[in-house]
C-alpha positions in Angstrom: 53.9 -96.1 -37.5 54.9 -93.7 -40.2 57.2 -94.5 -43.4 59.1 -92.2 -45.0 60.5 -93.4 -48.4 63.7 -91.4 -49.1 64.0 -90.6 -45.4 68.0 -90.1 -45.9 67.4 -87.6 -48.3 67.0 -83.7 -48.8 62.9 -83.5 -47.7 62.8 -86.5 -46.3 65.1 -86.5 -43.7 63.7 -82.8 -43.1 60.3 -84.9 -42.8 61.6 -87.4 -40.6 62.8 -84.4 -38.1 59.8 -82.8 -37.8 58.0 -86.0 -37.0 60.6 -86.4 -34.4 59.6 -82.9 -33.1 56.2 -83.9 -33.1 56.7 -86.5 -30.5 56.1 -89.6 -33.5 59.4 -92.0 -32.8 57.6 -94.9 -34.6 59.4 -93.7 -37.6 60.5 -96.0 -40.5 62.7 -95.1 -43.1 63.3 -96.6 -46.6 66.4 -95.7 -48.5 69.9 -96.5 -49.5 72.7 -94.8 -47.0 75.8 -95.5 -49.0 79.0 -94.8 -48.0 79.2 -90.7 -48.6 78.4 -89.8 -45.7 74.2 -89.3 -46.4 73.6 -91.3 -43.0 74.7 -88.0 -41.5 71.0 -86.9 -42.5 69.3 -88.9 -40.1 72.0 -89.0 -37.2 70.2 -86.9 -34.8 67.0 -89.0 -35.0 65.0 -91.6 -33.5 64.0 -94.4 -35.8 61.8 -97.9 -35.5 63.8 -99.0 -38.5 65.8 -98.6 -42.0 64.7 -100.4 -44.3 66.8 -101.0 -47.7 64.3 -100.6 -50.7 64.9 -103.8 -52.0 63.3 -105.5 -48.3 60.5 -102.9 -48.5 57.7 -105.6 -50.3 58.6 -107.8 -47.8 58.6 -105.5 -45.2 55.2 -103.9 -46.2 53.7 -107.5 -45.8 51.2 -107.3 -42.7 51.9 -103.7 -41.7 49.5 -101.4 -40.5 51.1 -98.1 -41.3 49.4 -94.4 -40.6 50.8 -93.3 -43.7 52.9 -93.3 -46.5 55.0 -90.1 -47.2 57.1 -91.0 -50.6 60.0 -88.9 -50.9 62.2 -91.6 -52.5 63.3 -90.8 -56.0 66.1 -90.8 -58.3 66.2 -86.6 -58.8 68.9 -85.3 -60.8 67.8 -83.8 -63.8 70.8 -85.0 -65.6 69.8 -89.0 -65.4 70.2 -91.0 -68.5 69.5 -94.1 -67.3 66.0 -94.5 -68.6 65.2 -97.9 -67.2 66.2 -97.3 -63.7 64.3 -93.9 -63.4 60.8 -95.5 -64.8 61.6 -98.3 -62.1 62.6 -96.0 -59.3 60.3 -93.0 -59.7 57.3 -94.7 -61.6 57.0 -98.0 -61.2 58.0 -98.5 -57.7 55.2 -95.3 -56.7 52.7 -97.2 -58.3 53.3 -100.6 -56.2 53.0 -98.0 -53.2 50.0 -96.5 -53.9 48.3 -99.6 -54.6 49.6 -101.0 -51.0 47.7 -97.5 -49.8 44.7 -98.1 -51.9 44.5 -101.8 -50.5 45.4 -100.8 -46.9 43.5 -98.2 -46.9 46.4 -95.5 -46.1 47.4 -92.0 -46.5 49.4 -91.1 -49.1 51.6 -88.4 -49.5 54.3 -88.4 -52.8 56.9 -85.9 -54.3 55.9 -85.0 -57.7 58.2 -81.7 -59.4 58.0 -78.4 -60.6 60.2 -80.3 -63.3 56.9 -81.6 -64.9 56.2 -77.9 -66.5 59.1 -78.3 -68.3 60.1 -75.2 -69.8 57.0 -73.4 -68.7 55.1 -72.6 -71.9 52.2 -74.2 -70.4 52.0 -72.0 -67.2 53.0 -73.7 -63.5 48.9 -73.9 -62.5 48.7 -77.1 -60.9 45.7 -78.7 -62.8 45.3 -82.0 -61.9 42.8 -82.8 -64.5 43.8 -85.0 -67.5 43.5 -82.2 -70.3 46.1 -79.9 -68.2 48.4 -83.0 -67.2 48.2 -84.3 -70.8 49.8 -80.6 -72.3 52.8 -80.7 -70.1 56.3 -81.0 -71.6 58.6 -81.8 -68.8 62.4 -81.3 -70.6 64.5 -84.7 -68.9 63.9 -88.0 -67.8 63.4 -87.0 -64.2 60.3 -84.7 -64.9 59.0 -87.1 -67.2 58.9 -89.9 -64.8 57.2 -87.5 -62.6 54.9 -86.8 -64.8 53.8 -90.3 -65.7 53.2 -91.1 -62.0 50.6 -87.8 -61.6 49.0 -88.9 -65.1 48.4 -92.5 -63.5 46.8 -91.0 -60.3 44.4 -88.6 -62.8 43.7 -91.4 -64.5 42.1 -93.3 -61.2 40.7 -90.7 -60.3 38.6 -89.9 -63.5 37.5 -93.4 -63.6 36.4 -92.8 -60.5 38.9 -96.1 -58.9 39.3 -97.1 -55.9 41.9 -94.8 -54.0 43.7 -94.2 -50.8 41.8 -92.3 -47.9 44.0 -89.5 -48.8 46.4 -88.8 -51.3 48.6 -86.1 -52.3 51.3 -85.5 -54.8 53.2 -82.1 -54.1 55.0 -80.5 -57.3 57.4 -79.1 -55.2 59.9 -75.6 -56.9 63.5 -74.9 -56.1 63.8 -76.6 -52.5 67.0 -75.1 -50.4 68.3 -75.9 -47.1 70.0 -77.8 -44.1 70.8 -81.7 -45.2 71.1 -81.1 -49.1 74.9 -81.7 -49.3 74.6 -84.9 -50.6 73.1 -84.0 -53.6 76.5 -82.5 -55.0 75.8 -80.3 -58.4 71.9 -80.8 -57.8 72.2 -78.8 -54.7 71.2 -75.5 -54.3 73.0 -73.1 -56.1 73.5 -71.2 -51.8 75.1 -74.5 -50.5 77.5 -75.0 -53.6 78.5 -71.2 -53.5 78.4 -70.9 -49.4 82.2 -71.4 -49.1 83.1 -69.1 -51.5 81.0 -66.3 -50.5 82.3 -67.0 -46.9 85.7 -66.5 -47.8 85.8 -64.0 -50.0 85.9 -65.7 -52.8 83.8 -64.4 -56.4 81.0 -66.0 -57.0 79.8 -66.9 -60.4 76.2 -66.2 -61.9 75.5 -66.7 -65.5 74.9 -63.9 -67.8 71.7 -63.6 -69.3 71.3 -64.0 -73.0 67.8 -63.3 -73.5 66.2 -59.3 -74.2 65.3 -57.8 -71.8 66.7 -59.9 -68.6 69.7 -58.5 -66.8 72.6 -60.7 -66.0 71.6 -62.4 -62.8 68.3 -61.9 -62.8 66.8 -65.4 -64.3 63.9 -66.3 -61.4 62.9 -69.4 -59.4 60.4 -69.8 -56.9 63.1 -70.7 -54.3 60.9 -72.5 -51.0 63.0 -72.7 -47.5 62.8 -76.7 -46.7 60.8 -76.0 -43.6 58.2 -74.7 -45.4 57.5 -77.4 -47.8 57.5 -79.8 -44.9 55.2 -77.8 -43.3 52.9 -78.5 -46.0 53.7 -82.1 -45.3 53.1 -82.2 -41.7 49.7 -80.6 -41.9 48.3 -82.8 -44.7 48.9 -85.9 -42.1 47.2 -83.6 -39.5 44.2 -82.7 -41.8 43.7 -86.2 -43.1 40.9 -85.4 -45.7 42.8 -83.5 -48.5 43.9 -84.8 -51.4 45.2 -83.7 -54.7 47.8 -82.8 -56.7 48.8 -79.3 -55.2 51.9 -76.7 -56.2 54.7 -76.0 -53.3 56.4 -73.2 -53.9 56.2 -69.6 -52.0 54.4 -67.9 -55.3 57.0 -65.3 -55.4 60.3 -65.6 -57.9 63.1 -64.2 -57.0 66.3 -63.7 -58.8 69.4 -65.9 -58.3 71.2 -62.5 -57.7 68.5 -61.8 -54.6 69.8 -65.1 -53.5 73.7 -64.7 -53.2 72.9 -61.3 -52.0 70.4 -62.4 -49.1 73.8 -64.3 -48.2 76.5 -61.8 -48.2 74.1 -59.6 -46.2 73.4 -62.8 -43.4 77.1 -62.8 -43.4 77.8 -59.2 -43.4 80.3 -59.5 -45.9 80.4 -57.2 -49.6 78.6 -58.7 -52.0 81.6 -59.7 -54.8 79.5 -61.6 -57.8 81.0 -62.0 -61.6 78.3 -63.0 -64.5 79.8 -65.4 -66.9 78.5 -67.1 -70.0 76.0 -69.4 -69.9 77.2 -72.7 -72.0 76.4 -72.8 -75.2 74.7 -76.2 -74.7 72.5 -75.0 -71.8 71.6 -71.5 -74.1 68.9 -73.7 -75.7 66.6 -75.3 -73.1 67.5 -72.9 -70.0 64.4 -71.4 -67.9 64.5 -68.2 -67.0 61.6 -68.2 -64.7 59.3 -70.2 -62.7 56.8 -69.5 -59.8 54.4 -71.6 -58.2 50.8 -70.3 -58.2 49.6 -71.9 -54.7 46.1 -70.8 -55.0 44.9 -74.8 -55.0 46.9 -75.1 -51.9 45.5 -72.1 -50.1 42.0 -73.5 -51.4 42.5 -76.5 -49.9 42.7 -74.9 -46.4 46.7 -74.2 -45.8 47.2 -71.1 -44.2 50.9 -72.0 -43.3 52.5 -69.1 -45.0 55.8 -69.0 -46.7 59.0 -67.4 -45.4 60.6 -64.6 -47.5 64.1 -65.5 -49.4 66.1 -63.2 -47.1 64.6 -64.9 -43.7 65.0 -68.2 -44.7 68.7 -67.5 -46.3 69.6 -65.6 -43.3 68.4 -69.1 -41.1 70.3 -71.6 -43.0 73.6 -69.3 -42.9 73.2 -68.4 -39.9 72.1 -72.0 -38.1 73.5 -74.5 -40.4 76.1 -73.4 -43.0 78.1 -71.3 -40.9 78.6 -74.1 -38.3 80.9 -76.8 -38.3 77.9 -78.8 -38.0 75.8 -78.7 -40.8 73.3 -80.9 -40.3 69.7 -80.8 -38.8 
């Protein structure tokens, strides 16, 4: 049996799917389904149980699990609430990880890109204390993240006792099919996908630093069945473990994105640049990209698909359909 934490959610129900497609129904999930609709993630797939978060102690009492994949997290990079985020994203990771570490099981956990913070310290996924230690993630979601992979590089300098296998995954700008949920932290493709279908102008923000045309501020934008391929062949490999970078290593512009869409769709490309908001000016990054050397290292030969692929699949597949949903 297999337990997904956040299994209604973006990755994770993207995880739970492909563990379906593996043949594994002896899939738990843990997360809250609300009444928005986010059920819709998982209603194509076979599952041993659902499991609310606040039954999951009890739940985890006597259970012999293959492994833990932690996807479960409060994400938005707007969350104030300070308390609940340590609880949720810190706290709650650590209880898990010492359930793995006692039960001697895999462990597999979202950390973010969002831990870099603004970049100044490169995106080189160092797990060592020294590198961890410099990072300046800019909101309460990175830092929680960052807290969590600072604990795990503790134990492992001390030399602790640790799961068979652990792994966090720092994972960039993840787009695709199941993300609607999310509302404003979706990807910039799923908010604008209506628009650009019907004709509509599209808005990008203008750039206000030298030297950077309007447009052309760069993520490292990773297709969802990508980074879960990363996922489904750490359980297959069993004895890697680190702290490892998921992005394609290649930034592209938000510009190349809304593009890559018009041209799935055949449609002329009709994009406006608009200021940025003042408040944003400030702390906006114009540029990240994931060096995946560590993961490559490590023994992933997976690949990555290119922007224009992967955009072309989730218009094609899942936004253009009345069905959405994987």
């Amino acid at each position: 049996m297999l337990l997904v934490t956040g299994g209604a959610g973006f990755i994770g129900s993207n995880v739970v799917a492909a563990l379906n497609d593996a043949g594994r129904a002896d899939v738990a999930v843990c997360d809250y389904l609300g009444s928005d609709g986010k059920w819709r993630n998982l209603a194509k797939r076979q599952l041993l149980d659902v499991v609310p978060p606040p039954e999951l102690p009890a739940w985890l009492e006597g259970r012999k699990l293959d492994a833990i994949i932690h996807m479960g997290a409060i994400s938005e990079t707007t969350a104030t609430d300070g308390d609940l985020v340590i609880e949720t994203n810190f706290r709650l990771s650590a209880r898990l990880l010492d359930w793995c570490t006692t039960n001697a099981t895999p462990f597999i956990y979202a950390s973010s890109a969002a831990t870099y913070g603004d970049g100044a310290q490169g995106f080189v996924d160092d797990a060592s204390l020294d590198a961890l230690r410099k990072l300046r993630p800019m909101n309460l979601y990175g830092w929680s993240k960052q807290l969590f992979d600072l604990l795990v590089a503790e134990r492992v300098r001390q030399r602790a006792k640790m799961p068979p296998q652990w792994a966090g995954l720092k994972f960039f700008n993840v787009f695709g099919p199941n993300e609607y949920h999310k509302g404003a932290m979706m990807s910039v493709l799923a908010r604008r996908f209506d628009e650009i279908k019907s004709g509509g102008r599209v808005q990008l923000f203008k750039s206000h630093r030298p030297g950077v045309a309007d447009g052309d501020q760069q993520r490292d934008f990773i297709y969802v069945d990508d980074a879960v391929r990363v996922i489904m062949w750490l359980l297959a490999a069993g004895s890697v473990s680190g702290i490892f970078n998921v992005g394609t290593g290649k930034a592209r512009s938000f510009r190349d994105l809304m593009l890559a869409a018009y041209g799935a769709l055949g449609t002329p490309p009709n994009v406006e640049y608009v200021d940025m908001p003042v408040q944003l000016r400030g702390s906006y990054q114009y540029f990240t990209q994931a060096p995946v050397d560590r993961l490559r290292s490590a023994g992933y030969n997976g690949g990555f698909t290119s922007l224009e692929d992967a955009v072309g699949v989730y218009v094609r597949e899942f936004l253009d359909r009345p069905d959405r949903y994987r």
